[in-house]
Every structure is written in structure tokens, then in C-alpha cells.
N, C-alpha and C positions, 0 to 999 in steps of 0.2 A: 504493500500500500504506500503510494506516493504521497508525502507530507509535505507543504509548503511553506516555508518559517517568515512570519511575518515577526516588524518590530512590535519591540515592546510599546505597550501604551504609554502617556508622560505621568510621569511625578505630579508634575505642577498643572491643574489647569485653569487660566486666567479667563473669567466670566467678565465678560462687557456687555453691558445693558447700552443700545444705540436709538437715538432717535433724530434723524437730520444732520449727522456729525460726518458725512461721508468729505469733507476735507481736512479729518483729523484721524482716518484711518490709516492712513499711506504714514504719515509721522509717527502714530502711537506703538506701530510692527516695528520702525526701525529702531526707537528704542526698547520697546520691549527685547528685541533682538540683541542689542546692546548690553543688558542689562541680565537678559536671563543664558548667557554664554556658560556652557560648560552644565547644562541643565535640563533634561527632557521636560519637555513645556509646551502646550497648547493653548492659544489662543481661541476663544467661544466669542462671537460678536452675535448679539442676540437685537434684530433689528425689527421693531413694531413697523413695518413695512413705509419706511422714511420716503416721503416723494423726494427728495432729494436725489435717490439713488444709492447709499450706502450699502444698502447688499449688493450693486453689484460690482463697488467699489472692493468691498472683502472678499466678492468670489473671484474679481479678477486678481488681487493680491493670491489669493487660496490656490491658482490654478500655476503658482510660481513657487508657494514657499507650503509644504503641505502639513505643516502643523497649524494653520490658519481655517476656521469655519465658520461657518454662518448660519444661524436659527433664523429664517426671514418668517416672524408671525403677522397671518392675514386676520383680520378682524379680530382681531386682542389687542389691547394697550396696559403700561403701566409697567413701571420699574421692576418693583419689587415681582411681578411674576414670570418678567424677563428673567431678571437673577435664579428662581426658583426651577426655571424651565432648562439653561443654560446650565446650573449646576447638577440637575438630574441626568443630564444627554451625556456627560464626563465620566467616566471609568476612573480618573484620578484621584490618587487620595487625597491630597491636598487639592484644597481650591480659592480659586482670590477672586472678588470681586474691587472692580475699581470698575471708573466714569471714563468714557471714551471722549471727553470733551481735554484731555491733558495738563488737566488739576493737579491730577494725583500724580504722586514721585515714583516712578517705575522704579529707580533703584533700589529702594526702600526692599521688594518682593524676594531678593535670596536673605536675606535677614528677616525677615518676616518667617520665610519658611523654614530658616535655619532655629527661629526660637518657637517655630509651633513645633518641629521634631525633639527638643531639646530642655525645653524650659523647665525645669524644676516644677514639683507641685508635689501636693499629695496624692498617691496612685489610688485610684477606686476600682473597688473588686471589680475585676474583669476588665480592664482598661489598661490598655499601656501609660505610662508618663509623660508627659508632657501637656503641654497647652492644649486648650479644644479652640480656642479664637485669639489672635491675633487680630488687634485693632490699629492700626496708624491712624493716633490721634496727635491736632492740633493744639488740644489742651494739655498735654503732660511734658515736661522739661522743655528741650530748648524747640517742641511744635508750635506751628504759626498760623493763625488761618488769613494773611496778609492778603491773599484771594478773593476774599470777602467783603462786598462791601459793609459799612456799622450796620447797614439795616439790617441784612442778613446776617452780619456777624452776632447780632442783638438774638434776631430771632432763633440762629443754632444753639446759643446758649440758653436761651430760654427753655427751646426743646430739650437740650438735651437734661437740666433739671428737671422736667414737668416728666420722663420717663426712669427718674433714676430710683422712683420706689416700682417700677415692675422689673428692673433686673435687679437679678438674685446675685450681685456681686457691685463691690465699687469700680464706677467705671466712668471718666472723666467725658468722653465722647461718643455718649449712646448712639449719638447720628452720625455719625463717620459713615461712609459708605465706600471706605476701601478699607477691608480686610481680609483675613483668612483662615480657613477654617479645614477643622476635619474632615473627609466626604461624609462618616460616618454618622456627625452630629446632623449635619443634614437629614439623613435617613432617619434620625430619632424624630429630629424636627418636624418634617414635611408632612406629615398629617393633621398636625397644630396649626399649620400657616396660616395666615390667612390673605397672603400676598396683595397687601393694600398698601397703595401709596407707591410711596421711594425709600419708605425706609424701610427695608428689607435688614439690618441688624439689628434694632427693637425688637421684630417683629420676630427672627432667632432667639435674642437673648429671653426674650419676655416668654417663649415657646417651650426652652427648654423646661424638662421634665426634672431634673437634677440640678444641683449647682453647676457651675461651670469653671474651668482655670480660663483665665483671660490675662492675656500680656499687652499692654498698650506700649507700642514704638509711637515717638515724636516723628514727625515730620512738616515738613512746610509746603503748604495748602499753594497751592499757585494762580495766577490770576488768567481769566481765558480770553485766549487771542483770536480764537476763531469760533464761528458760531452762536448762537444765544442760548443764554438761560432756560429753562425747562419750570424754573419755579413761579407759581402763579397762588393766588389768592387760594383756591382749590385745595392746592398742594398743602397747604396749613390746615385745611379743615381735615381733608384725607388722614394726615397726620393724629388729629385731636381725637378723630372717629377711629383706628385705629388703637388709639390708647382706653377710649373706653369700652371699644373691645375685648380686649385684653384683661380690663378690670372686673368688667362682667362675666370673663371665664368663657366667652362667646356664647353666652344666653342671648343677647341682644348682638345681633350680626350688622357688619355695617353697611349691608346695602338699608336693612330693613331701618336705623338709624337715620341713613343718609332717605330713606323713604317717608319714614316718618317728617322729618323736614321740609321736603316739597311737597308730602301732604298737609303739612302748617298752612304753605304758602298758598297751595288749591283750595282752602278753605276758606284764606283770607279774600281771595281772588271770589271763589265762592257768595260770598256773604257782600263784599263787594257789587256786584254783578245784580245781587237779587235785592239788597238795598236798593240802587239806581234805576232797577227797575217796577220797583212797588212805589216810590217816588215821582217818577216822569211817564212809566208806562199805563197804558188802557189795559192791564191784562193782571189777571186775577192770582193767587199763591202760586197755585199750584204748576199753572205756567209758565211762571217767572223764575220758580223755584230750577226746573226744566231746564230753559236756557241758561241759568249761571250754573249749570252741573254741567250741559256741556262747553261752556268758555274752560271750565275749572277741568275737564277731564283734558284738552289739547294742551292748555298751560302745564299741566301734570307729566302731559307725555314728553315734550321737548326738553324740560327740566331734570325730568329722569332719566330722557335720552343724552342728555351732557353730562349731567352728574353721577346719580345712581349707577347706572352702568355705563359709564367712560371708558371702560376697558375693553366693552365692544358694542360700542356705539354704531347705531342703526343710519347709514350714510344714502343719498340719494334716492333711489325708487325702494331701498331697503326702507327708509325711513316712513315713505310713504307706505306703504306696505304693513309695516309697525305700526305708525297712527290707525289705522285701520281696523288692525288687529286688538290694538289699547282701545278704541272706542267701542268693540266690539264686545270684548273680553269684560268689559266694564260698563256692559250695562245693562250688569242682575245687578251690580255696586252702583248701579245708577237707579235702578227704578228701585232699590230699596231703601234709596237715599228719599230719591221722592217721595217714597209713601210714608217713611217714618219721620219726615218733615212734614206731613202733610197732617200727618194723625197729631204731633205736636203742636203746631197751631192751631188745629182744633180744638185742643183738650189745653193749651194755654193761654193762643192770642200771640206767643213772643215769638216773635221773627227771628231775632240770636240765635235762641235756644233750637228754636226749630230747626234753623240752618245748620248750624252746627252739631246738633247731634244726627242729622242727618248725612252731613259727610263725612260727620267719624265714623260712622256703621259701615257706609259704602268703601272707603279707605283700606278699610280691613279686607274685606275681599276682592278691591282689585290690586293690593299689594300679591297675594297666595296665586291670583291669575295670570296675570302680568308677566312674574317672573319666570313663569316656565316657558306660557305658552309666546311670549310678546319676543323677551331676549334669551330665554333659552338658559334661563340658570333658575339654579334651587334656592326658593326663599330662604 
């Protein structure tokens, strides 16, 4: 029997979450290349399908240098399920995440991985010694996050205290988002994730089931010369909604959070709508009640389609398609809105009350709807 010897897999493999960055990949190879000399190492460039052209920036790099490859996802977004996806598709034991926009210090990566094989700790039954997470943080000795501007330098420290009671260790820079880890804590992790946001080491540290060894290396944050920022208003809430995730032990899941929230805002719109028209309009409760359920079910949709699930957002004739399906889907949550608004006014007179406990009843059932049948995820 004829045997065929191929190489061994790499030691090291360096996960990059990309979004738009395809004139930061041709730079980010040659220093990695640089830097990870004398090293088996793979490069993972994980691209939320960047109109730019970035995946096919990596796969023409990839079809020259063959430890280079590329996750191109079609209708999924979002950092942290880039890094989770990127880390699962690796064989490697070790693995590093860093930002393809070249912030982060490539050199930093054989030190990094020389103190996660290495690091002193206490050994836990059935575990080798050493670190489980290496951190390059800006906050511990001579680290800088001079990249930053104060707003944002404001805001990472804020973050990074507002998550320092859900890890189970002291740790100067929760929100770092270049480190490295064991492949294996991953496999502990990954059924805990809840891969929200960008910050995908919270959402590790906060995950694990155990304490964890963690070493923080210093490094200096860099400032970016090409491309733009990724961080938007959004991105802080994602963050907030994430940590109370996590504190609720994921009783309270963040779409259903982040649902809850644009159903605040469908109600306000709701109540809105049916005010101004018991007001100026010729038409009676129950048909007035009617059309601000549907103004407040399309404001519902669009809002949920940006927000709630941003990470695969309904584009084009999909969208159309979706609203369709949302208005469709929602409306036993509609006519049960109307009718228990309708029996409340009757039996009180109060337009509030009625309104409002009419589209909280309905809220509840086209959240459970929606999510399966509208975007295709489990409430």
C-alpha cells in the first residue's frame, strides 16, 4: 500500500478577523513573515465578504505563499464569530488572534507563544503547565495604547473595568483583542460563546468553566495608516449587551435583549401613531389602533434588521422578502394586539394602557416567530 507523506500541520495559527482591510493584507504577510521565521505558522484571514475585495487579495497572496487562507463568510457578520469560526477550521495548538488593520505588534507572537508553552503556574489535574491565555496588553509595564484616540482610549478603559468582575482572574486589559490561547480552551469554551460583538476575549475569559492562568505581555498599540475604524455607537451597546449576558448566565440572550429594545421603541412609535390619530383622525379605536401596529411592525423590522441581527442582515430583495415574511409572521402578534387593546379600552376608557399592553402581548410572539422563520436563528 502506497503512502503519501504530507507536512506536518503548524504550531502557531494566527486568526485575523477582516472587514475592508484588503490594503493591509499584502503588509500584514510580510511581517508576519518576518517575525514568525524559524516557526510553522498559519495565517487564517476570516473575511465577512468585504466589497472591497480582500478575499481575493488573500487568495491571491495564498496561491504564492501556502501557509496563507481565507474563510470568505456570505451572509454572517461580526468579529467575535469571525475569531470563533477561524479558530475552529485550525488543527493548531496554539492560536492568536490579532486585527488585520496593523495595530497590533507582530513581533510580540514568538514571545507570546514562547510564554503560553512555558509560563509557570499551578498544574490542574489533567493539564499540562503552562498558561491557557496570553494577553498583549496596553495597560501592564512599559504597554501603550498611543493608537488610541482619548475618546476611545476613555472608552477601552472604561470597558475594560465594567468586565473585570466577570473574569475569574486579575486582568489589566479584558478588551485586548490580540492574544493567544490554547486550541484546547477553545474546545472547553465554544459551547458557552456567544460570539457577540468584537470582543471575543470577554466573551473566552467570562466563558470559561474553570479559572484560568493568564500572562499579560506589554506592548505598544499602534496608530492606523490605512483604512477606517470599525467602531461605531452599536459596537458599545453590543458590548454592554454582551456583559449582561454573561451576568445573567444566558437566561436573557442578546438578541432577545437587543429585541426587547426595539420593541421599547415599536411601542413608542406604536402609541405614537395611535395618539395622532385619535387626535386628527375620523376613525374610530379600533382602526386607528390597526394602523399604528402596522407603522410599528415595519419600524420593528428595519431596526431589527440593522441591529438584532446585524450579523446577517436581510440585504436587497432578501430584505424585501423579510419584511414580508415579518409582516406576515406577525400578524396573530398583530390581531392579538388589537383585540387585547381593544377589550382594554372597553373595560377602561385608557388609550396608554390599552396601547401598551396590547403591544406587549403581541411583542412576545413575534419575537419566538420572527426569529426562526424571518432570519433563520433560534430565539
Amino acid at each position: 500500500m502506497l503512502t503519501q507523506q504530507w507536512p506536518a500541520s503548524p504550531e502557531l495559527a494566527v486568526v485575523i478577523p477582516v472587514l475592508n482591510e484588503a490594503d493591509n493584507v499584502a503588509p500584514l504577510v510580510e511581517r508576519l513573515t518576518r517575525a514568525l521565521a524559524g516557526i510553522r505558522w498559519e495565517a487564517i484571514f476570516v473575511d465577512d465578504d468585504s466589497p472591497d475585495g480582500t478575499a481575493d487579495v488573500v487568495r491571491a497572496l495564498a496561491r504564492l505563499q501556502g501557509n496563507l487562507r481565507c474563510v470568505q463568510r456570505l451572509g454572517r457578520r461580526g468579529l467575535s464569530s469571525a475569531c470563533i469560526e477561524g479558530i475552529l477550521s485550525s488543527a493548531a495548538p496554539y492560536i492568536a488572534v490579532m486585527d488585520g488593520d496593523l495595530q497590533h505588534d507582530e513581533s510580540l507572537l514568538p514571545r507570546m507563544r514562547d510564554t503560553l508553552k512555558q509560563a509557570p503556574g499551578k498544574q490542574a489535574p489533567g493539564k499540562q503547565e503552562g498558561a491557557d491565555v496570553v494577553i498583549a496588553s496596553r495597560y501592564v509595564g512599559s504597554g501603550s495604547s498611543e493608537g488610541l484616540s482619548d475618546r476611545r482610549k476613555r472608552l477601552s478603559l472604561f470597558g475594560a473595568r465594567l468586565a473585570s468582575r466577570l473574569v475569574k482572574a486579575e486582568v489589566a486589559d479584558s478588551v485586548s483583542g490580540f492574544f493567544m490561547l490554547r486550541r484546547e480552551l477553545l474546545d472547553e469554551v465554544a459551547p458557552r460563546l456567544s460570539g457577540i460583538g468584537t470582543k471575543i476575549l470577554i466573551d473566552i475569559l467570562a466563558s470559561a468553566p474553570r479559572p484560568l492562568r493568564i500572562v499579560e505581555l506589554p506592548y505598544r498599540f499602534r496608530a492606523r495608516h490605512r483604512g477606517q475604524s470599525k467602531l461605531d455607537a452599536f459596537t458599545a451597546l453590543e458590548y454592554i449587551l454582551l456583559l449582561a449576558e454573561k451576568v445573567s448566565h444566558r437566561y436573557f440572550s442578546y438578541r432577545l435583549l437587543l429585541f426587547g429594545i426595539v420593541g421599547t421603541s415599536g411601542i413608542i412609535v406604536n402609541l405614537a401613531i395611535l395618539r395622532l390619530l385619535l387626535i386628527f383622525g375620523d376613525i374610530g379605536f379600533t382602526a386607528a389602533e390597526a394602523i399604528a401596529t402596522a407603522v410599528a411592525m415595519v419600524s420593528n423590522f428595519f431596526l431589527n434588521n440593522t441591529l438584532t441581527y446585524r450579523d446577517c442582515r436581510l440585504v436587497g430583495w432578501q430584505a424585501v422578502r423579510g419584511l414580508a415574511s415579518f409582516m406576515a409572521l406577525c400578524g396573530l402578534g398583530s390581531l392579538t394586539n388589537v383585540a387585547v387593546a381593544r377589550d382594554l379600552y372597553d373595560l377602561t376608557g385608557m388609550w396608554l394602557l390599552a396601547g401598551f399592553g396590547g403591544a406587549a402581548i403581541g411583542a412576545l410572539l413575534n419575537y419566538a416567530l420572527t426569529s426562526i422563520f424571518t432570519w433563520g436563528r433560534r430565539p
